[in-house]
Every structure is written in structure tokens, then in C-alpha cells.
C-alpha positions in Angstrom: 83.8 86.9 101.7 83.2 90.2 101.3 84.5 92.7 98.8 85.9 96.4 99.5 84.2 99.1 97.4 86.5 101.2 95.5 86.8 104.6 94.0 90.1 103.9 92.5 89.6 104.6 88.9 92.4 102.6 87.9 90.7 99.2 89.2 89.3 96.9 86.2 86.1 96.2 88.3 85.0 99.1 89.3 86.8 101.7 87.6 86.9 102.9 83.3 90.4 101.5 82.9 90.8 98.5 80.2 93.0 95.5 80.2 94.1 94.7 76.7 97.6 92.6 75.6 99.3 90.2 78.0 97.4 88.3 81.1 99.9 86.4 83.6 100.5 85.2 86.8 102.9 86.3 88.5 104.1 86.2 92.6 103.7 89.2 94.7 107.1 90.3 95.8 106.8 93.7 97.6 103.7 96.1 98.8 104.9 98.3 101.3 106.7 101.4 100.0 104.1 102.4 97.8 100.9 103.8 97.8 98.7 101.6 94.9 101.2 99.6 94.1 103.5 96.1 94.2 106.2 94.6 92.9 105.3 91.3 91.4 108.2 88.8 90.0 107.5 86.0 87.1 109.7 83.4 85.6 110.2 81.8 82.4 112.2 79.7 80.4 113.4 80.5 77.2 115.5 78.6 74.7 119.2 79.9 73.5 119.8 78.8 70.4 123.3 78.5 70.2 123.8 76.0 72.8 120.5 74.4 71.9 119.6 74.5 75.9 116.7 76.1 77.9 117.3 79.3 80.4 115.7 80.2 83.0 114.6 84.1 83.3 112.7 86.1 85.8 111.4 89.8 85.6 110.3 92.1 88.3 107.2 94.2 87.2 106.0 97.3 89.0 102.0 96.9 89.0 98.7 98.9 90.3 96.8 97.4 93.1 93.3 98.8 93.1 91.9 98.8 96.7 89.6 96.6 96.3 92.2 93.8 96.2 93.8 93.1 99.5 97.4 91.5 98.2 100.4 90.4 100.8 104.0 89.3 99.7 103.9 86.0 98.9 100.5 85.9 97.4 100.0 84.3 93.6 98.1 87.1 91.5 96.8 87.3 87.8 98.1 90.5 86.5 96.7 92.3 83.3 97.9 94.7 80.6 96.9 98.2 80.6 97.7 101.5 78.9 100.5 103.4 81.3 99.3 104.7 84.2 102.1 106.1 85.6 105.9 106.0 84.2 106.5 102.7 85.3 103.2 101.5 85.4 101.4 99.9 82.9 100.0 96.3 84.8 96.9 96.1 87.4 96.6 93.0 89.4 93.0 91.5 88.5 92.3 88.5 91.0 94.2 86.9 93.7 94.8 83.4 92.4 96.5 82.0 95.4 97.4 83.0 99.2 100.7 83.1 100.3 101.9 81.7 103.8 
């Protein structure tokens, strides 16, 4: 499989941007409206202590995707931390984990 070159200097390959802080996976949700970027969604579960039960919790994150990474709704990435690239912006997807149907 071959890989796309990039001049993106946002990409954490081939590019000057670091990830530091949080690394996740998360699923990709939406890719179409914008130019370098996706919408990826990840769930958790957290514990509320009053009622001494678990709750489930998802977040939508708006990420980069460099374009050397080919990504499709559906797909299972590994997203990293950056510092802000743009206003919402401060995630770049790193490696396609898994393929979506």
C-alpha cells in the first residue's frame, strides 16, 4: 500500500507539528463539509457518584486530517493532541486503526 506525500504542515509525519497530551481512538463521524478536517465521535463511561452507577458519555471532536491519511465515515482512527490549529481545532488523526464498511 502506498502512501500519499504531503505538504500539509499540520501532518505529524511529514510536517513540524507535535502531538503532546491525550492519544485515543475514536470513530470517524463526518468528512465532507470541510476542507482538512472530520468530525470524529468517542465514548466513555464515567461513574456518578451519587447513585453509585456507571454513565455512559460520548463527545464529538472536530480534528485535522492531513492528506496523507485517506479517512471515510465509519472508519476507527487514533487521534492525537496538538497545540490549536485552528479555533476549534486542536486534534490530528495519526493512523487509521480500522476500516469502516
Amino acid at each position: 500500500m502506498s502512501e500519499k506525500t504531503c505538504e500539509d504542515p499540520n501532518c505529524p509525519k511529514h510536517g513540524k507539528i507535535r502531538v503532546r497530551g491525550n492519544i485515543f481512538t475514536a470513530k470517524v463521524v463526518s468528512t465532507g463539509k470541510m476542507n482538512r478536517s472530520a468530525i470524529v465521535e468517542r465514548s466513555f463511561v464515567r461513574k456518578v457518584k451519587k447513585y453509585d452507577r456507571m454513565e455512559k458519555k460520548r463527545s464529538r471532536l472536530t480534528v485535522h486530517k492531513p492528506d496523507c491519511i485517506d479517512v471515510k465515515p465509519g472508519d476507527i482512527v487514533k487521534v492525537g493532541e496538538t497545540r490549536k490549529i485552528s479555533k476549534t481545532k486542536s486534534f490530528v488523526i495519526l493512523e487509521v486503526v480500522k476500516r469502516g464498511e
